[in-house]
C-alpha positions as CSV (number, residue, x, y, z in Angstrom):
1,X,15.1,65.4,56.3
2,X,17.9,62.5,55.5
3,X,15.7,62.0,52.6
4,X,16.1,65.1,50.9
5,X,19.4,65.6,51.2
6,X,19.8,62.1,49.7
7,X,17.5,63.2,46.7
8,X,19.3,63.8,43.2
9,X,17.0,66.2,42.4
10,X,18.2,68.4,45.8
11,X,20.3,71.1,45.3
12,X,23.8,70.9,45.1
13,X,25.5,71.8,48.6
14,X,29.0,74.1,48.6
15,X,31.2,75.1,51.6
16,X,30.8,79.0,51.8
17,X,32.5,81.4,53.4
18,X,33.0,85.3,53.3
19,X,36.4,86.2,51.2
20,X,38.4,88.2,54.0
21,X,40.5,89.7,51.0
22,X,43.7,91.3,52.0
23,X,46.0,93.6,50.6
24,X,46.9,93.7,47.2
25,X,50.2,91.9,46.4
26,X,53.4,94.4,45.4
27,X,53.5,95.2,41.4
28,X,55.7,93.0,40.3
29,X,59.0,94.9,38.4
30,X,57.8,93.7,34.5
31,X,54.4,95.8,35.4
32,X,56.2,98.6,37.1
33,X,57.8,99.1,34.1
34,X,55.0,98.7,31.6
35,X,53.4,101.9,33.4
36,X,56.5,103.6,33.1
37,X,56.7,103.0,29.3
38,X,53.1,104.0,29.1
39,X,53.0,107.2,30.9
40,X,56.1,108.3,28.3
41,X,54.1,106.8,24.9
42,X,51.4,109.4,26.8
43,X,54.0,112.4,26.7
44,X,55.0,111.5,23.0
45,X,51.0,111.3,22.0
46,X,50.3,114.5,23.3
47,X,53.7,115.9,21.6
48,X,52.7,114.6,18.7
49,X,48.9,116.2,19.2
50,X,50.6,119.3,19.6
51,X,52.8,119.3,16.6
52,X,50.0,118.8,14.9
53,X,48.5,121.4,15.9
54,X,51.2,123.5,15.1
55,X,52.2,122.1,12.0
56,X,48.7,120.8,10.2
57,X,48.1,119.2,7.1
58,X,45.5,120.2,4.6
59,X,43.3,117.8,6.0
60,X,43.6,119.0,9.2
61,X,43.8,122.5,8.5
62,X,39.5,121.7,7.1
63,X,38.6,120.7,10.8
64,X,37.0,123.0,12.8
65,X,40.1,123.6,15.9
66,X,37.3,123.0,18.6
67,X,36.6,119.4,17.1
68,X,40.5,118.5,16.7
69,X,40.8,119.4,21.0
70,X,37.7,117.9,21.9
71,X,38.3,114.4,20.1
72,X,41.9,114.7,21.7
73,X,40.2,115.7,24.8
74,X,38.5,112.4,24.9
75,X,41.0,110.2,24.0
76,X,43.6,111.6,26.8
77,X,41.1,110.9,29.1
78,X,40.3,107.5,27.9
79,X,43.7,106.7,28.1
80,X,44.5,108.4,31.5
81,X,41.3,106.0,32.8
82,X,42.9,102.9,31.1
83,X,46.7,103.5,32.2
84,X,45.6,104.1,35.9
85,X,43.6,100.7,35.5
86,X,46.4,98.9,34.5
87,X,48.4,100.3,37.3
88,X,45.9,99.2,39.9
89,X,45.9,96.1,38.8
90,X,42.3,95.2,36.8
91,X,42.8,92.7,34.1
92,X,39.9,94.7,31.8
93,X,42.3,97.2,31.0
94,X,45.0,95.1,30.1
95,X,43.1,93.1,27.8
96,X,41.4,96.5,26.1
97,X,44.7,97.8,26.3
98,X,46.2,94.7,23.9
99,X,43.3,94.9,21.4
100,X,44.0,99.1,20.9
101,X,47.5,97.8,20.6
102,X,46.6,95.6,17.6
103,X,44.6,98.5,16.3
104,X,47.7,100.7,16.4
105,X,49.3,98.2,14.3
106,X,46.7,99.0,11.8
107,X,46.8,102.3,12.4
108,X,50.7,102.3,11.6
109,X,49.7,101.0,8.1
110,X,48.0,103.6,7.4
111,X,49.9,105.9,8.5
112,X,52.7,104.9,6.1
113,X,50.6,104.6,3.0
114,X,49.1,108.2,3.7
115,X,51.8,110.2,5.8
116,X,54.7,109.4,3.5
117,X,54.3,112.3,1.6
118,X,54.2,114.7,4.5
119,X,57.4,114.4,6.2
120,X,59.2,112.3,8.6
121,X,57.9,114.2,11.9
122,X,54.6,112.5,11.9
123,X,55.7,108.8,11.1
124,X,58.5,108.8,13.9
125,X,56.0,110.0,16.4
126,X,53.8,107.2,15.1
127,X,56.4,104.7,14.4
128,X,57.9,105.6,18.2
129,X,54.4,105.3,19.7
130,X,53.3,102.1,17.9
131,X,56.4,100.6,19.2
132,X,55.9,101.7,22.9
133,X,52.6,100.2,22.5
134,X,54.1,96.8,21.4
135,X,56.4,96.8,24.0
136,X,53.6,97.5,26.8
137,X,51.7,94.6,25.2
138,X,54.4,92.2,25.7
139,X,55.2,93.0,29.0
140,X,51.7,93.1,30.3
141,X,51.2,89.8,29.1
142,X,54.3,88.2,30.2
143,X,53.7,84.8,32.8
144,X,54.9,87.2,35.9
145,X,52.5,90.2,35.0
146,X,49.4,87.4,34.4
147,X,49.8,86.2,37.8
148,X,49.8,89.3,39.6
149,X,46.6,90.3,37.8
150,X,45.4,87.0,38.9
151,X,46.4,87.5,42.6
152,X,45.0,91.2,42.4
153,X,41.9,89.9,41.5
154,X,41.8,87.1,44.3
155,X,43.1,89.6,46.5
156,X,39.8,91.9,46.1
């Protein structure tokens, strides 16, 4: 038996023990207030959504009104599912939630080159949002916020 333990061709041996987990450790203050900021930018999006709707543009005025709720639909919901991940702790979400950031970005862009004609309304709420989004970014990826998510994952 000595023998094949002693073998290099024997599998490697580890110490192995059941995780006992534990509770989740508190959300730090930085986080706390990155879900604040998001649930507002939330408020402001579907503002914005609504003004829209409200006020649309020729382009808009060419899609059908079921297609404009239903694609707005989604995205609330995709975002709701996102925010409350990042609340909870799963380091997914933050990371998703930094590359849509960087989309925004490009988003912004374009909504300068095309929205300039039609009014200030429509940039602020994009200019305001974009920046919210920035803001969340930074936070959530701040050395305090990584270790939590680190801990939260440990923890589970």
């Amino acid at each position: 038996m000595s023998e094949i333990q002693n073998s290099p061709y024997a599998p490697p041996r580890a110490a192995v023990e059941d995780h006992a987990g534990g509770p989740a450790p508190a959300r730090p203050p930085v986080v706390d207030r990155a879900v604040k900021i998001l649930w507002i930018g939330f408020g402001i999006g579907v503002l914005s959504t609504l003004y829209n709707l409200v006020f649309p543009m020729a382009v808009q005025k060419a899609s059908p009104l079921a297609l404009t709720l239903a694609l707005a639909a989604v995205g609330y919901a995709v975002s709701i599912w996102i925010y409350l991940a990042i609340g909870s702790g799963r380091n997914w979400a933050r990371i998703l939630y930094f590359i849509f950031t960087v989309f925004s970005l490009i988003g912004l862009l374009y909504t300068f080159v095309v929205f300039r004609m039609f009014g200030g309304v429509r940039v602020a709420f994009a200019l305001v949002g974009t920046l919210l989004h920035c803001y969340v970014a930074y936070l959530l990826l701040t050395e305090q916020a990584r270790e939590w998510y680190r801990a939260v994952k440990e923890a589970r």
